[in-house]
DSSP file (Angstrom, degrees, kcal/mol; ACC not computed):
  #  RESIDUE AA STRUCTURE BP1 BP2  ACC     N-H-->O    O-->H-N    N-H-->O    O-->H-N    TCO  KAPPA ALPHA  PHI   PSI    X-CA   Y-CA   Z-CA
    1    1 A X    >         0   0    0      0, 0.0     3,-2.2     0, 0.0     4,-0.2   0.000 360.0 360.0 360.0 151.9   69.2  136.9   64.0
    2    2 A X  T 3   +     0   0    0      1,-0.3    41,-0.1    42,-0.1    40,-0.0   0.938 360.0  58.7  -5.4 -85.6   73.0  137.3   64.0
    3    3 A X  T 3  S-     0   0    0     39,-1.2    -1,-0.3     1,-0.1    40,-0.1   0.895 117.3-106.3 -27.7 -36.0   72.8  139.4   60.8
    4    4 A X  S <  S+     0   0    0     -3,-2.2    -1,-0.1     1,-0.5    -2,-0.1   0.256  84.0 108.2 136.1 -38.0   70.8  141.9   62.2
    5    5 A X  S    S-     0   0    0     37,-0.2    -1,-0.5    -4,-0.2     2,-0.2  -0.541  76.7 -84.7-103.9 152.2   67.4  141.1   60.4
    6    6 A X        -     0   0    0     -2,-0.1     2,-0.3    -3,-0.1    -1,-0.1  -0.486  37.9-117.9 -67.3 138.6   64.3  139.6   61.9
    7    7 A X        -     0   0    0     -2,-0.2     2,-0.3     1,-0.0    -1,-0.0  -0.757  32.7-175.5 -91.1 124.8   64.0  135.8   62.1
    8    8 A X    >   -     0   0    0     -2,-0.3     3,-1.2     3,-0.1     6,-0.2  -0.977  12.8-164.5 177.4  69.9   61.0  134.8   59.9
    9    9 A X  T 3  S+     0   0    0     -2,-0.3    49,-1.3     1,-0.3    50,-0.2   0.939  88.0  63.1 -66.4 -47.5   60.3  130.9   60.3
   10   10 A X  T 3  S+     0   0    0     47,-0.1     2,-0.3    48,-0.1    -1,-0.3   0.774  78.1  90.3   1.0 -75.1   58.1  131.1   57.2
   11   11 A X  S <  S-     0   0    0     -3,-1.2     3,-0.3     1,-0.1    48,-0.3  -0.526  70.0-145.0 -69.5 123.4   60.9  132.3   54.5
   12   12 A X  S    S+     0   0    0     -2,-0.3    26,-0.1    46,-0.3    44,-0.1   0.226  84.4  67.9 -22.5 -30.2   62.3  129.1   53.0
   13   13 A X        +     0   0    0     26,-0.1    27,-3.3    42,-0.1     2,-0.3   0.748  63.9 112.1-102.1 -19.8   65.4  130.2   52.7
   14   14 A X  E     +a   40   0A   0     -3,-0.3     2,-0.3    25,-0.2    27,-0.2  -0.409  32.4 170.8 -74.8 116.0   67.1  130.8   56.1
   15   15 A X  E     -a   41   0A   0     25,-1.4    27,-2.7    -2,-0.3    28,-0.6  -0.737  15.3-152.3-118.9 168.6   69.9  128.7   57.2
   16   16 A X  E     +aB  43  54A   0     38,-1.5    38,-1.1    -2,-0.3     2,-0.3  -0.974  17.9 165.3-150.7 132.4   72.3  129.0   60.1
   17   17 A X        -     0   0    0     26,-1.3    29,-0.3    -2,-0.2    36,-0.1  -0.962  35.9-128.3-153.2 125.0   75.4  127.9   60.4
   18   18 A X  S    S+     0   0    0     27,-1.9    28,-0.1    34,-0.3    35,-0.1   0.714  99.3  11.8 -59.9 -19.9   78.4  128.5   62.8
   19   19 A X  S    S+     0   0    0      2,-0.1    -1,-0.1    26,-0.1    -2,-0.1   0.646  98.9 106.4-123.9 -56.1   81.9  129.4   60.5
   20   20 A X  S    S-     0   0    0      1,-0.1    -3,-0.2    -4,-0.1     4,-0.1   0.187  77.2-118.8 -45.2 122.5   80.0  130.1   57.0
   21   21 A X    >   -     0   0    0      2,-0.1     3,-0.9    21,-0.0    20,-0.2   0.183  40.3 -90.1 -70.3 173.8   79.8  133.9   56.2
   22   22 A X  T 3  S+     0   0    0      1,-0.2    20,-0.2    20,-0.1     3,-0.1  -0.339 112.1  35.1 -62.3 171.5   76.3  135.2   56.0
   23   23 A X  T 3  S+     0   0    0      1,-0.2    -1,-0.2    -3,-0.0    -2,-0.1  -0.015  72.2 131.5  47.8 -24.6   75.2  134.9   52.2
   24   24 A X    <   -     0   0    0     -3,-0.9    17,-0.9    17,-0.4     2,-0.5  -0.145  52.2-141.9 -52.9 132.5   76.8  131.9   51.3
   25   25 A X  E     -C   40   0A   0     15,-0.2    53,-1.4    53,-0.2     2,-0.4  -0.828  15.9-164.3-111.9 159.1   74.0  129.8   49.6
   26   26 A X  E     -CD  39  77A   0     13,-2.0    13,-1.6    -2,-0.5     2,-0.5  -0.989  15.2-142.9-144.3 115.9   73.7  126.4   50.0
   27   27 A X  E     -CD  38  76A   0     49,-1.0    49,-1.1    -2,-0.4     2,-0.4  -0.760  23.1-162.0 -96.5 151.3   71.8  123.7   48.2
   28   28 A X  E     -CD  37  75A   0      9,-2.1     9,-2.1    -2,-0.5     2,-0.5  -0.968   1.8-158.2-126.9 154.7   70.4  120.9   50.5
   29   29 A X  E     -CD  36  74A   0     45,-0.9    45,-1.4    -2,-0.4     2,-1.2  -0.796  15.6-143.8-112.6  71.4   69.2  117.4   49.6
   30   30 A X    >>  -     0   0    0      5,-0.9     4,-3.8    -2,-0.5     3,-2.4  -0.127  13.9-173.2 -17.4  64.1   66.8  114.6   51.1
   31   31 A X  T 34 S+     0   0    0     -2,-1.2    -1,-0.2    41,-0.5    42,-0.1   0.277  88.7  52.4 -71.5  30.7   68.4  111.8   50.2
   32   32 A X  T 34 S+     0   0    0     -2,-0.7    -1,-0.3     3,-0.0    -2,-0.1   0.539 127.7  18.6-101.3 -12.6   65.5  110.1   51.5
   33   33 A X  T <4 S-     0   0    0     -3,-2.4    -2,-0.2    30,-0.1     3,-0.1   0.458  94.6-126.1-126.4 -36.4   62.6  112.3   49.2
   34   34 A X     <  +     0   0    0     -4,-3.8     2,-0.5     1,-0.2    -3,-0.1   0.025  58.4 160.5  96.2 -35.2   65.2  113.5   46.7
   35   35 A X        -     0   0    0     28,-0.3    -5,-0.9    -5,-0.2    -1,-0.2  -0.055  21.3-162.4 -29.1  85.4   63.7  116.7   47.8
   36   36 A X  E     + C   0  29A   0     -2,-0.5     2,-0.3    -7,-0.2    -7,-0.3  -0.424  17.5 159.4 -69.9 133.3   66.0  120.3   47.0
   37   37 A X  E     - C   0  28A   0     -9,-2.1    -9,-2.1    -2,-0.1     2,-0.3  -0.820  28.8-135.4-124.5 177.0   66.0  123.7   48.2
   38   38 A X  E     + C   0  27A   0     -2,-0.3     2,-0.3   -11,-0.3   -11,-0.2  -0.948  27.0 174.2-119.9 133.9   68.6  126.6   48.4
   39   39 A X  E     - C   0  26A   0    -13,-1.6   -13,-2.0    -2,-0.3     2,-0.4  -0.898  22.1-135.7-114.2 171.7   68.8  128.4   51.4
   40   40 A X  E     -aC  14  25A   0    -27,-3.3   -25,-1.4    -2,-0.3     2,-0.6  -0.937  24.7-110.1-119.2 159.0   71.3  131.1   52.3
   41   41 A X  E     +a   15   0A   0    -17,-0.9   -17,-0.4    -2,-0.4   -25,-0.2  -0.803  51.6 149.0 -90.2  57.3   73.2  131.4   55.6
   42   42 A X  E     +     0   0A   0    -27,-2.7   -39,-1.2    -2,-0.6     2,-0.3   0.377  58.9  32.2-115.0  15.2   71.8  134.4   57.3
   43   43 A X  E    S-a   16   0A   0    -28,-0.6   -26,-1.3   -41,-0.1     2,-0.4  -0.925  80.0 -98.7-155.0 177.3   72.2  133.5   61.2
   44   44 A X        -     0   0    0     -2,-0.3     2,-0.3   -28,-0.2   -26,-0.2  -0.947  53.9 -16.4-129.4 137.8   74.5  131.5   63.3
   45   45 A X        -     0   0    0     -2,-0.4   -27,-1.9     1,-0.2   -26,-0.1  -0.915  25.4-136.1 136.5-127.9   74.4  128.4   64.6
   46   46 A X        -     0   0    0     -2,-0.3    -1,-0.2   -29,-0.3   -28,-0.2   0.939  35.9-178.6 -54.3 168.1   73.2  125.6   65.6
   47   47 A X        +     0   0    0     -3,-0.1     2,-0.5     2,-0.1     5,-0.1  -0.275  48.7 101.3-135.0  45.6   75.2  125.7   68.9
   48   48 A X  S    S-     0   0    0      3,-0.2     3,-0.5     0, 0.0    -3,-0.0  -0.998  89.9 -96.1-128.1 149.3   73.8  121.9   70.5
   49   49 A X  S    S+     0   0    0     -2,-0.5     3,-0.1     1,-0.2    -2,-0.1  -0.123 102.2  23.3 -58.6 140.9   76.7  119.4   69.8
   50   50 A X  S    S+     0   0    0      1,-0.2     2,-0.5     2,-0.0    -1,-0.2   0.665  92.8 105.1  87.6  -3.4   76.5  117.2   66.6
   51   51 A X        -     0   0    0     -3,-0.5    -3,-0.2     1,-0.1    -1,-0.2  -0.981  44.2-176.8-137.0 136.7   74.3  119.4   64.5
   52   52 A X        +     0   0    0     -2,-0.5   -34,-0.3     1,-0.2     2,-0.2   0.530  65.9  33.8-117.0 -16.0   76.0  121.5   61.5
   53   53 A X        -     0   0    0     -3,-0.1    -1,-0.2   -36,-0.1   -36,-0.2  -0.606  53.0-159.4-175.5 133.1   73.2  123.1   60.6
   54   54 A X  B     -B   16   0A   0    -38,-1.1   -38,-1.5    -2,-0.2     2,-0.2  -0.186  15.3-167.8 -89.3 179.5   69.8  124.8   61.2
   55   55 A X        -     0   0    0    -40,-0.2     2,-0.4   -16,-0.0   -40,-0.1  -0.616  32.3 -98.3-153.1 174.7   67.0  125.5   58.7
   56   56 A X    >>  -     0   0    0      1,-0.2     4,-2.1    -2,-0.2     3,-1.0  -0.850  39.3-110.4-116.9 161.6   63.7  127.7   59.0
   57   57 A X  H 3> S+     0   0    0     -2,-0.4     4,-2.9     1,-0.2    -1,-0.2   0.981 123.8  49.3 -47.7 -62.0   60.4  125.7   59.9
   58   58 A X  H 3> S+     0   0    0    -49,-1.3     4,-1.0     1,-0.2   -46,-0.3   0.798 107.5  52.6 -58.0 -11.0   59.2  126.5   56.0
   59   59 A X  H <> S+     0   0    0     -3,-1.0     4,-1.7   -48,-0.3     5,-0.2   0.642 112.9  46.4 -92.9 -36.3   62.8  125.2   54.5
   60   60 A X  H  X>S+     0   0    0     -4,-2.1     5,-3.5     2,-0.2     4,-2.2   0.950 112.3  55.2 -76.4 -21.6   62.2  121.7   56.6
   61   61 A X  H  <5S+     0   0    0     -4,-2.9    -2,-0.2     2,-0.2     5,-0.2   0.927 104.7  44.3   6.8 -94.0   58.9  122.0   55.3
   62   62 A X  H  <5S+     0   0    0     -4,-1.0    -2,-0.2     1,-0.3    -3,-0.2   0.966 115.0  55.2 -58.8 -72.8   59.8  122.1   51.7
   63   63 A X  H  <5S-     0   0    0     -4,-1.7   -28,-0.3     1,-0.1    -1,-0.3   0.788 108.7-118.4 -45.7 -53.1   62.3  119.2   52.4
   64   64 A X  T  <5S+     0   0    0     -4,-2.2    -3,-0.2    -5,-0.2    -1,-0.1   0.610  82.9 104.6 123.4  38.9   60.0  116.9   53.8
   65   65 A X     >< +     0   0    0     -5,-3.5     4,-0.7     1,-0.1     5,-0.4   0.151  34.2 108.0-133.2  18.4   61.7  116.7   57.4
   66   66 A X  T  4 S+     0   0    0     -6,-0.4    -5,-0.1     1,-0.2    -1,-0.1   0.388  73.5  58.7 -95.6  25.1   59.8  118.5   59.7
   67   67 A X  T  4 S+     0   0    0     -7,-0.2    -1,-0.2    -3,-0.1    -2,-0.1   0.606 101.6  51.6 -94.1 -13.5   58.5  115.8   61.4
   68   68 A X  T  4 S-     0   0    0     -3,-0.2    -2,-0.2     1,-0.1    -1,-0.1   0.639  85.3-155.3 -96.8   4.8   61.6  114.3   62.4
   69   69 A X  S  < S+     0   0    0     -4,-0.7     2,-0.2    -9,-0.0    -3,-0.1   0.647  82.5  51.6  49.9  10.6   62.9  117.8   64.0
   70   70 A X  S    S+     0   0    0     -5,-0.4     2,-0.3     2,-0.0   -19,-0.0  -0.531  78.8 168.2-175.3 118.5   66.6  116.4   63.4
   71   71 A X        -     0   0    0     -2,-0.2     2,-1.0    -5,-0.0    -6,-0.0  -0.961  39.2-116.1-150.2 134.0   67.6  115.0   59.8
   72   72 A X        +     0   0    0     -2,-0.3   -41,-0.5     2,-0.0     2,-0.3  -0.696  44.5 168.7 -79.2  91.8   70.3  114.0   57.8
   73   73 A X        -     0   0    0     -2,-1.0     2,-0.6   -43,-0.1   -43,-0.2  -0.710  30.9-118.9-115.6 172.2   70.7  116.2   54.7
   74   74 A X  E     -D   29   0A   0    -45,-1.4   -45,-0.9    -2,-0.3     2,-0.3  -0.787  28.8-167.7 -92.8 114.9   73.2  116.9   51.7
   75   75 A X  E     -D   28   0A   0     -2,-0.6     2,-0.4   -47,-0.2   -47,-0.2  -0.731  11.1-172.3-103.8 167.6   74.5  120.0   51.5
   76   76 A X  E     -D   27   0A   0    -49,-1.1   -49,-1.0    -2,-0.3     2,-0.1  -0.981  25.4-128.7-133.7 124.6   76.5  121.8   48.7
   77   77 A X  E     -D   26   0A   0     -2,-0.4     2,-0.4   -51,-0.2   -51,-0.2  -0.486  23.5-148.9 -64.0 141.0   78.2  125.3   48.7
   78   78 A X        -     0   0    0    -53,-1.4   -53,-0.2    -2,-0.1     2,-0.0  -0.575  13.5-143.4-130.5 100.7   76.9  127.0   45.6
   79   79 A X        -     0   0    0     -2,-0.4   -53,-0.0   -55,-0.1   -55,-0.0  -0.207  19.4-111.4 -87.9 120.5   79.8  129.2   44.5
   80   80 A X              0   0    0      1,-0.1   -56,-0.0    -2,-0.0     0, 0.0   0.153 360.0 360.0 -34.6 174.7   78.7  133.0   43.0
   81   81 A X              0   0    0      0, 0.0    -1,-0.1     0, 0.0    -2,-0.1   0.256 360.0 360.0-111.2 360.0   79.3  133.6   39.4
């Protein structure tokens, strides 16, 4: 990945995103399942037009969108303490 660190489709937690610095954590929403996660921001991209932000297989998983391989979600900044 970007960072440095091995990419790990598994972990839950791994987002990508093009301007947001690495760490930034991020809650995301299903408005269609209601479903929530947090990921954090640890790699960069997506880089195909239209798409703001990738996810790890196990985080689409958990959301309840990895059949539709492209998804509308909500996301939230979730600002340290």
């Amino acid at each position: 990945m970007a960072n440095g660190k091995r990419f790990n489709a598994s972990d839950p937690t791994i987002a990508a995103h093009k301007d947001l610095p690495f760490g930034t954590k991020l809650e995301l929403k299903n408005p269609d399942n209601d479903h929530c996660l947090v990921v954090e921001v640890k790699d960069r991209g997506p880089f195909v037009a239209g798409r703001e932000l990738d996810i790890s297989k196990a985080a689409a998983k958990k959301l309840g969108v990895i059949e539709e391989g492209v998804s509308t979600l909500f996301a939230r900044v979730i600002l340290p303490e």
